[in-house]
N, C-alpha and C positions, 0 to 999 in steps of 0.2 A: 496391461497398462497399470499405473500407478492409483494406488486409493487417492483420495480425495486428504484423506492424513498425512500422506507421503506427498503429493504436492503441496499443500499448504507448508509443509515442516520443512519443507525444500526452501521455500519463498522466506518462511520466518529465518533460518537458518543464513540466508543472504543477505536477509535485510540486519539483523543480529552482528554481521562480518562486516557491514560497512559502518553502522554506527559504532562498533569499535573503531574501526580504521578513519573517521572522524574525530573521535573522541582523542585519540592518541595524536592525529596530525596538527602541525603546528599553524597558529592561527595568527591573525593582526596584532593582538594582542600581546603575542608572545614573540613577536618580532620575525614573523614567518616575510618572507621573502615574495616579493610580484609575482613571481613563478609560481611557489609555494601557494597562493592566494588563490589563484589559477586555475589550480591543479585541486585544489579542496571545491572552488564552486565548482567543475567539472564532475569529482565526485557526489557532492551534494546533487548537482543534475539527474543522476544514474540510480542514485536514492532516491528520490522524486519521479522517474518515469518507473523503476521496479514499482513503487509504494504505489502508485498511479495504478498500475495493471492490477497488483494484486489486491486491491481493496474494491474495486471496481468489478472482478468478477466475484470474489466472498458475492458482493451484496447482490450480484444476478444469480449467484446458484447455490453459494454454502449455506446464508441466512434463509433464503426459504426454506431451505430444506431440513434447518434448526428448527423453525417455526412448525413446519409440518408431523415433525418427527419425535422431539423431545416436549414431554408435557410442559415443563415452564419457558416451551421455545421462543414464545412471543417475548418474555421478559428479558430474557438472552440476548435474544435478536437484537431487542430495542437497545439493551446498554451498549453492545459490542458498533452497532449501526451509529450511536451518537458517537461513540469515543472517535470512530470513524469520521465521522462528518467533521469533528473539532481536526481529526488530524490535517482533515485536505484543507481546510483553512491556512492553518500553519502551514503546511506545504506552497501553498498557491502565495501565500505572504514571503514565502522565503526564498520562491522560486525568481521572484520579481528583484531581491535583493544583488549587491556584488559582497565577495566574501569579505570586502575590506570595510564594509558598511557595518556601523554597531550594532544594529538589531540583527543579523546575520546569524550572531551566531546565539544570540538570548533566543533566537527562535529556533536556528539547530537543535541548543541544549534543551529548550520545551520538547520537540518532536522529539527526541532522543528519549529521553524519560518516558512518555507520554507509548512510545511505538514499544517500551520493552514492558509496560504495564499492561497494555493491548494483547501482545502476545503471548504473556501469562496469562492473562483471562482467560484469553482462546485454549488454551492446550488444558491448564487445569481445572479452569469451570467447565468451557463448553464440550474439550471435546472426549473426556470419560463419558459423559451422556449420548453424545454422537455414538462413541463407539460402540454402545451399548443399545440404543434403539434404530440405527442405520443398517438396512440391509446390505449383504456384500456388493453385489451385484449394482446396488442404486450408490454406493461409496465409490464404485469403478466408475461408473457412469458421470457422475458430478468430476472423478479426478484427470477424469477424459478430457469434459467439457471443461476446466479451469485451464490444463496443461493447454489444451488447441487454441481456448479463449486468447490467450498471451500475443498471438501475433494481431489481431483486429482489436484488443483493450486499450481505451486510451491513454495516451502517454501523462498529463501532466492531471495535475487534480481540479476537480469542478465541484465544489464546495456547497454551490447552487443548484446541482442535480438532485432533485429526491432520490434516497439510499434503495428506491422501489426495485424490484425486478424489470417492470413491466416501462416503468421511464430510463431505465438504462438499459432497456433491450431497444428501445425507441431511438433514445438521446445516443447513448452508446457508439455509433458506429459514425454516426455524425460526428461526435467531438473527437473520436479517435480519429478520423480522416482529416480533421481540419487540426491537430495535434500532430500529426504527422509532417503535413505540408508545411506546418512552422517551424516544426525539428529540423526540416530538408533544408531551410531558408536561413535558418538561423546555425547550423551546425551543431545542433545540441543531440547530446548523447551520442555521438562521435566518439 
């Protein structure tokens, strides 16, 4: 199985290919097409249910494990967990939009920024120290648990969940069930 680096860099790596392929697609603004409009919230959907799972397991297994393992993990934890929190705001504000609405895409262009800033932190603040104080074995472990996490992680962001382990091992499974049933209903992420 995959370390816990290799799935995370997997996730960044996805999330990275879509905020290009956002950035580059044509918008309201730019004289994009009902179809075209469409097809960008569609996308934006798929960003928001990826961003969804994988911000949602970090905060159930990679940040404790920051905390536990790297001497200034708590400090780590704390900035990577708010940047986080701000991002599901944005998400859950954006999610709510249509792509032809003007904040649409001013809040796109926030997450867009906001998710490659994030990602950088992670890879060159936190995770040379990761790599450095993370036993092998406890790095497979965690990239187990993120990889299998994916299919019961909730799909959209809940902004009002504390970033805890112990309230999204709770909360968790509930909002991804009840995220699901509205995916089913709604056809989103289709």
């Amino acid at each position: 199985m995959a370390d816990v680096f290799t799935v995370l860099a997997q996730d960044h790596q996805e999330v990275l290919g879509m905020l290009a392929e956002l950035e580059r697609g044509p918008t309201g603004a730019t004289g994009a097409t009902e179809d075209q409009l469409a097809l960008r919230k569609k996308m934006t959907e798929q960003l928001i249910i990826e961003e969804s799972k994988h911000e949602a397991l970090e905060e159930m297994y990679f940040w404790p494990a920051v905390r536990d393992h790297v001497e200034s993990g708590n400090t780590l934890a704390d900035e990577a967990t708010g940047q986080e929190q701000d991002a599901k705001q944005v998400l859950a504000d954006l999610d709510k939009l249509g792509s032809a609405d003007a904040d649409f895409e001013r809040l796109l262009g926030k997450f867009i920024v906001d998710a490659r800033q994030h990602i950088e932190f992670e890879e060159s603040q936190v995770w040379p120290l990761m790599r450095t104080a993370l036993p092998a074995d406890v790095s497979a472990e965690l990239g187990e648990k993120i990889a299998a996490g994916k299919k019961t992680a909730p799909t959209r962001p809940h902004p009002h969940t504390p970033p805890s382990p112990g309230a999204l091992k709770t909360a968790g499974p509930v909002a991804a069930a009840a995220d699901k049933a509205r995916d089913a209903m709604t056809g989103r992420g289709d």
